[in-house]
C-alpha positions in Angstrom: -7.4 4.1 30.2 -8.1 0.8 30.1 -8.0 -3.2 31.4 -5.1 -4.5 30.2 -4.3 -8.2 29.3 -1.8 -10.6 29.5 1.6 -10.7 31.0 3.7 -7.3 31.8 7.9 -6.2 31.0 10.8 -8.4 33.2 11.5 -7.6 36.7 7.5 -7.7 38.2 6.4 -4.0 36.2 3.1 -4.6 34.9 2.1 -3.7 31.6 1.4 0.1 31.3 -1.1 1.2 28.9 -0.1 4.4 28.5 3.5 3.2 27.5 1.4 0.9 25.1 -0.8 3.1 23.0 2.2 5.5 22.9 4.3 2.7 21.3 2.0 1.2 18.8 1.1 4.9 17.6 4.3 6.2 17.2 4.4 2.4 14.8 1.8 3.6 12.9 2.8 7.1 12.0 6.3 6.0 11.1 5.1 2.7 8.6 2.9 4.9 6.3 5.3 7.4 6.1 7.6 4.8 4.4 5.5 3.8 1.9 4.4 7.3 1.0 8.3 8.9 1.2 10.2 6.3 -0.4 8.9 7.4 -3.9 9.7 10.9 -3.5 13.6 10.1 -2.4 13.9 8.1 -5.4 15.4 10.2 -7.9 18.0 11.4 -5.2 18.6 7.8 -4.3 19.2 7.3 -8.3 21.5 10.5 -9.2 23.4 9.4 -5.6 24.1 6.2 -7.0 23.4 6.0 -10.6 21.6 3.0 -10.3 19.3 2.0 -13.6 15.4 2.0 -13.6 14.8 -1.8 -12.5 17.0 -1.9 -9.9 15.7 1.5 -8.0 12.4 0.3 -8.6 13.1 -2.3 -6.0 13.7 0.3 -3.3 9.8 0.7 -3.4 8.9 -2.6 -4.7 10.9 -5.0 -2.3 9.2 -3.2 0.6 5.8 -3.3 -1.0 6.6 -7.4 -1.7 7.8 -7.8 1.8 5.4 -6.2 3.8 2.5 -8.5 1.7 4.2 -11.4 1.9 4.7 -11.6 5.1 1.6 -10.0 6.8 -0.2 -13.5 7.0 3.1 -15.2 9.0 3.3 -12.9 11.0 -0.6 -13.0 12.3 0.5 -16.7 13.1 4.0 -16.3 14.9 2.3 -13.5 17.0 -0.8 -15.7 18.2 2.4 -18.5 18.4 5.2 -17.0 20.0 3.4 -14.1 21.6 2.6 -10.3 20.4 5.0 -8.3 22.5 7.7 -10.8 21.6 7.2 -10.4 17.4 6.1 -6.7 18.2 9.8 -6.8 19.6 11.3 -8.6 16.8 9.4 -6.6 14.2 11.0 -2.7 15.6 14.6 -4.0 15.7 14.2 -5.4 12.1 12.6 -2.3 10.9 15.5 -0.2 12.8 18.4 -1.8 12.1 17.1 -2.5 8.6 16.3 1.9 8.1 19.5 3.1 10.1 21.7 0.4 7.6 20.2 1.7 4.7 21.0 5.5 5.6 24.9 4.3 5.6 24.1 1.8 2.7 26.8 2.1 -0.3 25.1 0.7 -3.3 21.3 0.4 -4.1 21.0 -3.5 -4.4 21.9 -3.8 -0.8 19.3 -1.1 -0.2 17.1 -3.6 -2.1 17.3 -5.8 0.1 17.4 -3.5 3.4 14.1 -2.4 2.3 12.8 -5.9 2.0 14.1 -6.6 5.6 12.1 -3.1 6.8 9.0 -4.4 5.0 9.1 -7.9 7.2 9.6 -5.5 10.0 6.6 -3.7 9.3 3.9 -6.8 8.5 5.5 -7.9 12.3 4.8 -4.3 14.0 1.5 -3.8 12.1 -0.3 -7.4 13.0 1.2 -7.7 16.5 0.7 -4.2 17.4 -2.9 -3.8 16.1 -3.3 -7.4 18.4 -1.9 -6.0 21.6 -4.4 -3.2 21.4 -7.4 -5.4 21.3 -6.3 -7.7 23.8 -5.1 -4.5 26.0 -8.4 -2.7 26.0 -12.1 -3.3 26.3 -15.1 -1.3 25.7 -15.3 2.7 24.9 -11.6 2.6 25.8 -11.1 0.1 22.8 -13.2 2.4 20.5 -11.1 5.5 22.0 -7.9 3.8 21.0 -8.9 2.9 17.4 -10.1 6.0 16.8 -6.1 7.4 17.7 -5.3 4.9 15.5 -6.7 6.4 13.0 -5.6 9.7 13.4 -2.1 8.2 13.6 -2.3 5.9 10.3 -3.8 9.3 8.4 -1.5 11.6 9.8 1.3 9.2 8.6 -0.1 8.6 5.2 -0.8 12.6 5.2 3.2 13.7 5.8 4.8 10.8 4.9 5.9 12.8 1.1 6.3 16.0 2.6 9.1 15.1 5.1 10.7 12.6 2.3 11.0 15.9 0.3 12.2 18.0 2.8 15.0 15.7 4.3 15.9 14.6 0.5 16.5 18.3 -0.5 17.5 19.9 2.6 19.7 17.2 4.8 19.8 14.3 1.8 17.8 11.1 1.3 19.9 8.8 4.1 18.2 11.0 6.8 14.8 9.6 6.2 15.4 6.2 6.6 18.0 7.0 9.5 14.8 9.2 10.8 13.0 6.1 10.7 15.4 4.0 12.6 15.8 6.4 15.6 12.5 6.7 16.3 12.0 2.6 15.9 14.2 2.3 18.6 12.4 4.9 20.6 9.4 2.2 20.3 11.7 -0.7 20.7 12.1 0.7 24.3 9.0 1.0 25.1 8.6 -2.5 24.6 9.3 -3.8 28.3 5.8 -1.9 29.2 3.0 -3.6 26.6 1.4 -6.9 27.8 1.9 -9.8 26.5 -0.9 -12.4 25.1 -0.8 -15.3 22.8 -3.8 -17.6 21.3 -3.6 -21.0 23.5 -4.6 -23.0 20.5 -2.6 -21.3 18.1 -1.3 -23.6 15.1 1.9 -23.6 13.6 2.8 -21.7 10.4 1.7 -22.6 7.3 4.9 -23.3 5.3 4.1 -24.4 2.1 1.2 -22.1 1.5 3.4 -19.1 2.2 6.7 -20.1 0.3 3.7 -20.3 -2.6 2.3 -17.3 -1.9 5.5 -15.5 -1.4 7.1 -17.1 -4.8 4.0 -16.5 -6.7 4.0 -12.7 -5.8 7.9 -12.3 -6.3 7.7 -13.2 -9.8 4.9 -12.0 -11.2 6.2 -8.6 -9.6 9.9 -9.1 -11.1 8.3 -10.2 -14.3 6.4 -7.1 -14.5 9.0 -5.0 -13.6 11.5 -6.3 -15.9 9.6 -6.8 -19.0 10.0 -3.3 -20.3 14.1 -3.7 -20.0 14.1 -7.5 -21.6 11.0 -7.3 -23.9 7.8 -8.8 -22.4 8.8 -11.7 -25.3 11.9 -12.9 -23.3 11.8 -16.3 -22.4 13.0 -15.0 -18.6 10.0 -12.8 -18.6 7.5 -15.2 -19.9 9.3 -17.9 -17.9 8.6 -15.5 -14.3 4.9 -15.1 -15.5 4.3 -18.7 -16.0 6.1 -19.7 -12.8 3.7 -16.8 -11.1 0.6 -19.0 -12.4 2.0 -22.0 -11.4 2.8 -20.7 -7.8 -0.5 -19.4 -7.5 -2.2 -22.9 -8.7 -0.3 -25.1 -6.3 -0.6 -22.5 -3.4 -4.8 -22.5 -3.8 -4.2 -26.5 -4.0 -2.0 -26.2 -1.0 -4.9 -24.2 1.4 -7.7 -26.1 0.5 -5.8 -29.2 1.7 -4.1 -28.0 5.0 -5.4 -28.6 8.3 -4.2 -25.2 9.0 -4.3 -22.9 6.1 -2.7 -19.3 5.7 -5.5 -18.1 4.6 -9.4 -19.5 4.5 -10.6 -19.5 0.7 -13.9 -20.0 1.8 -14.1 -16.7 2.5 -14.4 -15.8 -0.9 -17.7 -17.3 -1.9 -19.2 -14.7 0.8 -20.2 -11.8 -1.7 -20.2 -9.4 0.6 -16.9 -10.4 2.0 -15.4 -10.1 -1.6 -17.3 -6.7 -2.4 -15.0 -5.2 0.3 -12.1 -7.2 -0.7 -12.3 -5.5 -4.0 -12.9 -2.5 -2.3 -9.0 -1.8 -1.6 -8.2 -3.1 -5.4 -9.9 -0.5 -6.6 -7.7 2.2 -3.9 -4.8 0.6 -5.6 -5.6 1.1 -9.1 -5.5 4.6 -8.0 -4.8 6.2 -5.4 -1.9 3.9 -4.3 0.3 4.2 -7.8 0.0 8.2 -7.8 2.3 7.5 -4.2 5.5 6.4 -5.5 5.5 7.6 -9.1 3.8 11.0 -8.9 6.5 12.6 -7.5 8.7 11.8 -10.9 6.4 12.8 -12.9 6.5 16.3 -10.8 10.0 16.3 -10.7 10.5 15.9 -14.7 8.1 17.4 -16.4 7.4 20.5 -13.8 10.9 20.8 -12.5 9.8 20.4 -9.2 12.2 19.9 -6.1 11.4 16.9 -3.9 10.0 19.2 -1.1 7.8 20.6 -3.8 6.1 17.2 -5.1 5.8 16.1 -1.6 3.8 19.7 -1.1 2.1 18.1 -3.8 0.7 14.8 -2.5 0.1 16.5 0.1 -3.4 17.5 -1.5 -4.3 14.0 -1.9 -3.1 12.3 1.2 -4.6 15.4 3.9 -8.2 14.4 3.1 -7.5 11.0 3.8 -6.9 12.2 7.8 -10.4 15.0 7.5 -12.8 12.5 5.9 -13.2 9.6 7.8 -15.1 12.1 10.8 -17.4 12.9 7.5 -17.7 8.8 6.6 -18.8 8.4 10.4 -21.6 11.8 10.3 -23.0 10.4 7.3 -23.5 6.5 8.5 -24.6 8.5 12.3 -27.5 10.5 10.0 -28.9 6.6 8.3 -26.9 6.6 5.4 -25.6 3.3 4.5 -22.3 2.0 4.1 -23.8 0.8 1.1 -24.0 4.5 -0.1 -20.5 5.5 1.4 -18.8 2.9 0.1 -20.4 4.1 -3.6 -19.5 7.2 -3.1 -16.1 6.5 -2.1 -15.6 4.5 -5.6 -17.2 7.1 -7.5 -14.7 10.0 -6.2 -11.8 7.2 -7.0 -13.2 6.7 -10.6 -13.9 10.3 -10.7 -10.4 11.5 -9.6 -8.1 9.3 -11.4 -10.2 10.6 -14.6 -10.2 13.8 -14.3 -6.1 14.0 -13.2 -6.0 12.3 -16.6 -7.5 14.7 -18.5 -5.6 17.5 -16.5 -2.2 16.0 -16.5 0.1 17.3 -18.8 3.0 19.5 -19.0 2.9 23.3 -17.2 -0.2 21.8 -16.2 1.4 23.2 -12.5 -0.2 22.3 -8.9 -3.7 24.1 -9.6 -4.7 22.1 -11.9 -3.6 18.7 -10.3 -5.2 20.0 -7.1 -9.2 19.4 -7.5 -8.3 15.4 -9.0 -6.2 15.2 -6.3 -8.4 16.5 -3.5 -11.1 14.1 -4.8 -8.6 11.1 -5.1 -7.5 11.6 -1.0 -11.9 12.2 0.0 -12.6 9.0 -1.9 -10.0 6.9 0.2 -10.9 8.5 3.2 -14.7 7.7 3.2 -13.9 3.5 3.3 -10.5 4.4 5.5 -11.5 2.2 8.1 -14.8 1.5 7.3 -14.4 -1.6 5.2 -12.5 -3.2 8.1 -15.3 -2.5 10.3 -17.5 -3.5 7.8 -15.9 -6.9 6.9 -16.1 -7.9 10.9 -20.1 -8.4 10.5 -20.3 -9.9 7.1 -18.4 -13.5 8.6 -19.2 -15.5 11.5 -17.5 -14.7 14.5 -14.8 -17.4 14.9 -14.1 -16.3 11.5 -13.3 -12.4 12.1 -9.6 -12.8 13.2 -9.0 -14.8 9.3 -11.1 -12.5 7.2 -9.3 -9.6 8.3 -6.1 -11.2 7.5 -7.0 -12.1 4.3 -7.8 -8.9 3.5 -5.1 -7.1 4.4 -3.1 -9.7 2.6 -5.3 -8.8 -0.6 -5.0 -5.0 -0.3 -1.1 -5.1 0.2 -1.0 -7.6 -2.6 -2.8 -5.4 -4.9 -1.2 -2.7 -3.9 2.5 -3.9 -4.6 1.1 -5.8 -7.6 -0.3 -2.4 -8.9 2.5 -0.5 -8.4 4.9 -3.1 -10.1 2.4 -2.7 -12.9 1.9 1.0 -13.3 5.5 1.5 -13.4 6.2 -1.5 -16.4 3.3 0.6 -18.0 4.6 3.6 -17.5 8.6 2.7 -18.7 7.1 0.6 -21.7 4.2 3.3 -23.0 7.4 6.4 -22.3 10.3 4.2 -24.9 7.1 3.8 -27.3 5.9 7.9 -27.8 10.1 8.7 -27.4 11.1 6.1 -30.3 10.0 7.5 -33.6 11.1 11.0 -32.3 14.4 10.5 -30.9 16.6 10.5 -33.9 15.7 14.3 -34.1 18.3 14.6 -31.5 21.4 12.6 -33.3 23.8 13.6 -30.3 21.5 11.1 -27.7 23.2 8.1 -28.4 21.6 6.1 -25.6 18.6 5.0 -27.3 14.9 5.4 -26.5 14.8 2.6 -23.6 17.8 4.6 -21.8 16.1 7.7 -21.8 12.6 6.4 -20.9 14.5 4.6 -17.5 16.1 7.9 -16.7 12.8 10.1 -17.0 11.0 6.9 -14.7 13.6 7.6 -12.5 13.0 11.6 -12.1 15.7 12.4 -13.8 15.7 14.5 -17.1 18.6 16.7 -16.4 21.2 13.9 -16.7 20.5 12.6 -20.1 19.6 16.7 -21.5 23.0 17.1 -21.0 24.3 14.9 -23.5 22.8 17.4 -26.0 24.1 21.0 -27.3 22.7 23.5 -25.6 21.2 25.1 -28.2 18.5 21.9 -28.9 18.3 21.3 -24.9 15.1 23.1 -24.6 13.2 21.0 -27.7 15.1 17.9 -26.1 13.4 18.4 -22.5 10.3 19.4 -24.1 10.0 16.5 -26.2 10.8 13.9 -23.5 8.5 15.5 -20.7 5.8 15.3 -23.8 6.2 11.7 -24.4 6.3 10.7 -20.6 3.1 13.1 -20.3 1.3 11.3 -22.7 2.4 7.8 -21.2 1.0 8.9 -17.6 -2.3 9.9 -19.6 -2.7 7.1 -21.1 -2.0 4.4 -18.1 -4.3 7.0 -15.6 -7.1 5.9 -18.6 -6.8 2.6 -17.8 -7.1 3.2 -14.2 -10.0 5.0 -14.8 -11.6 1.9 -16.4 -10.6 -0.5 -13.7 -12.4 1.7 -11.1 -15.4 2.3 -13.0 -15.7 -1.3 -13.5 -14.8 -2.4 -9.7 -17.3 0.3 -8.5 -19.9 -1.0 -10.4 -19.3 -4.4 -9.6 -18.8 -3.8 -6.0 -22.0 -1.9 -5.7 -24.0 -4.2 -7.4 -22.1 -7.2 -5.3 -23.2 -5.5 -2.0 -27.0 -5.0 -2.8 -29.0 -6.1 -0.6 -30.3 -9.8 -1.3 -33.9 -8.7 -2.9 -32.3 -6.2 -5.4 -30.1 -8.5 -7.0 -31.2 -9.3 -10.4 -31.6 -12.7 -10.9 -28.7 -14.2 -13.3 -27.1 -17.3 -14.4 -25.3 -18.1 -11.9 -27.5 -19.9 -8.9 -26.4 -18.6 -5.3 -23.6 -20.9 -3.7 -25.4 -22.6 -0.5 -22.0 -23.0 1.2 -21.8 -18.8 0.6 -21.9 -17.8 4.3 -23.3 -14.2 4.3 -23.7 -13.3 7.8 -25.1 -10.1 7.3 -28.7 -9.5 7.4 -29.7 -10.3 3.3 -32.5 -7.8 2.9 -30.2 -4.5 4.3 -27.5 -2.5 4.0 -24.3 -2.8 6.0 -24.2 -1.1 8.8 -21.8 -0.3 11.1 -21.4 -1.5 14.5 -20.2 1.3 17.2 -16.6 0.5 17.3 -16.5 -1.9 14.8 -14.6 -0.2 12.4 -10.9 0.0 13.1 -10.3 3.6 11.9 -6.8 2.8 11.1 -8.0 1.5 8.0 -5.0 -1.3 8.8 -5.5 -3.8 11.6 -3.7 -6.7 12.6 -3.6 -10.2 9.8 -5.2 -12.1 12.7 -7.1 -10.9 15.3 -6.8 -11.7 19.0 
């Protein structure tokens, strides 16, 4: 299929490339599947274990932190210790982390299981995206990317459905035990990949990540628990400050390492942070509908889990169909210029319209067009800003940019979900306060009830009231949580609007960029050609939409 590089398994087998694509696949199915599930399982995780809003958040958060925080150090301890080796190290995290947290017994260990499977991951993801393209050359290369493509999409696609399915059919525990089993399915395949290291590798970069990683922490925890303690607490304003401070010493930290985490450079190439910004604007909003649409389906609608997951389903197919129609389009001399616009505009246009049509009985035909437009907009740059990104730095260079900006879009992403939900909780105790004293048998207070409905559960706190006022009490609560979700989907409207004009205009071509007040930066090192559009490179885009922090 392929040349293959590096060393092979113990005992004198050579690598064996089938055995290798097979493995790093099967990887990439299973880790979007436990991004996109995880949300939907959460308000079975929370009626199994009656856990409050700010600590279930964490099952979704602490995997989210994990998996940014460490995607960086692990692009370094694979070109260090060896691919295959962290590949290795990453699937028997990931498993043993999934199959403990099917038989955990309370929800902060599952906390931190889920961090554990989100270290896991960043491992499998950088090392395993490495081995491929140090395994293959040429149109078998392009051939492989492609499959991992298909295989990233399909896992993203399914990912809810199945959550729903096993969380209403055999229980929640089966999809993270799911998980497990078929980790160590990949775990031993592992004996047949080649290994391959960099032979100037440097060591890891330990103050710049214990920065980075503090910095992210606590700006997430201070998000998350602001609606709980008041955003005036000195604990929540003492995490948000300590978050700055992080952030301060880590850019202090890079700029004066001989071997930085990450090259902040980078950042003055304007193309390079056009398609950085690229994925901030996927996070605003298609990445927060992932874990907290499917409690919104399951409170207001009365859906089942299997139901919502349906649901997604209409946002997170396209994003396996429309990458073929990203490629047609670029094939026919359109330019990823134009794609990537149109890709922002159906993201704006989307998260817009789902906030005009989300409200209560609203039912899955009216979600369905926002929704469809949502999963095409993420699916046109799926892939193609990775690709893209490879020809807009110099060559040495390609390996760092792409791990910067996977460490940007998983940032963002866990940031933005952090921040949706805060918004979300806070906005749902504001419309439920003034109203709540209609219904004098609730004695748990606005904040209590908001943290239940976050949590996809309505049922729990309706039957604290008579019967007879049950209906107006459901009613009333979907209402307020309705109007909270409009509201925050508003804002993410905004954010896109803005980032697609910004990008757009960031990614003009040299000649058709208004002159401002800000003079160019001669150390800016745009690589690609200043008077065209992007284009892409055959093979240049890693369809997967996800490759490894540091390249081979």
């Amino acid at each position: 299929m392929g040349r293959t590089s590096g060393r092979g398994g113990r005992g004198g087998r050579g690598p064996r490339p089938a055995v290798t694509v097979v493995a790093v696949l099967l990887t990439l199915v299973i880790l979007p599947t436990s991004v996109t599930g995880s949300g939907v399982a959460l308000p079975h995780i929370g009626r199994d274990t009656g856990a409050p809003l700010d600590t279930l958040q964490w099952v979704v958060h602490a995997y989210n932190l994990a998996f940014a925080c460490a995607m960086l150090a692990c692009g370094s301890l694979a070109d260090l210790l060896g691919r295959r080796r962290l590949f290795a190290a990453g699937a028997a995290l990931f498993a043993g982390a999934s199959l403990a947290s099917a038989a955990g017994v309370g929800v902060l260990l599952l906390d931190v299981l889920r961090a554990l499977a989100g270290v896991g991951a960043a491992a499998l993801l950088t090392s395993g995206s490495s081995i491929l393209a140090t395994a293959f050359e040429g149109a078998a290369r392009t051939r492989v990317f492609a499959a991992v493509g298909i295989a990233t999409g399909g896992g993203l696609a399914l990912g809810a459905t199945v959550a729903g399915t096993l969380a209403d059919t055999v229980g929640w525990r089966w999809f993270f035990a799911a998980h497990g089993v078929l980790m160590v399915v990949v775990l031993c395949a592992v004996p047949g990949m080649p290994e391959s290291r960099r032979a100037d590798a440097s060591g890891l970069d330990v103050p710049g990540t214990a920065a980075f990683v503090g910095g992210l922490f606590l700006v997430m925890l201070g998000m998350v628990e602001g609606p709980q303690w008041g955003w005036g607490s000195p604990w929540v304003l003492g995490m948000l400050a300590g978050a700055v401070l992080l952030a301060v010493v880590f850019v202090r930290v890079e700029r004066r390492s001989r071997h930085p985490m990450v090259d902040l450079g980078l950042l003055r190439n304007r193309r390079f942070l056009a398609l950085c910004l690229i994925p901030v604007a996927v996070s605003c909003s298609f990445v927060i509908l992932l874990p907290l649409l499917p409690n919104y389906l399951t409170v207001v609608d009365g859906m089942t889990s299997r139901a919502a997951g349906g649901v997604l389903l209409l946002m997170t197919a396209p994003v396996l169909l429309a990458p073929p129609l990203a490629g047609r389009l670029i094939a026919r001399g359109l330019s990823q210029r134009a794609v990537f616009t149109l890709s922002l505009a159906c993201l704006t246009l989307g998260v817009a319209g789902l906030a005009v049509v989300l409200r209560p009985g609203a039912g899955a035909g009216a979600l369905a067009a926002p929704l469809l437009i949502l999963g095409v907009g993420l699916g046109l740059n799926f892939g193609l800003v990775d690709g893209a990104v490879l020809t807009v730095v110099a060559p040495d260079a390609t390996g760092t940019a792409a791990g910067l900006l996977n460490t940007l879009r998983l940032g963002s992403e866990a940031v933005a979900i952090a921040a949706a939900g805060a918004a979300l909780t806070g906005l749902t105790r504001l419309q439920l306060h003034d109203g709540l004293p209609r219904f004098p048998a609730y004695r748990e207070g606005a904040t209590a009830l908001a943290n239940s409905v976050n949590a996809g559960d309505l049922s729990g706190p309706a039957t604290e009231v008579p019967a007879a006022v049950r209906p107006g009490f459901t009613a009333f609560a979907a209402q307020g949580f309705s109007t909270a979700w409009q509201f925050v989907l508003g804002v993410a409207a905004v954010l896109c609007a803005v980032l697609w004009l910004v990008i757009h205009r960031m990614l003009a071509p040299v000649a058709e960029v208004p002159p401002g007040p800000v003079p160019a930066d001669p150390r800016t090192d745009d690589r690609a050609d200043p008077g065209t559009d992007l284009r892409t490179e055959p093979g240049a885009a890693t369809a997967g939409g996800r490759p490894a922090g540091r390249a081979g």
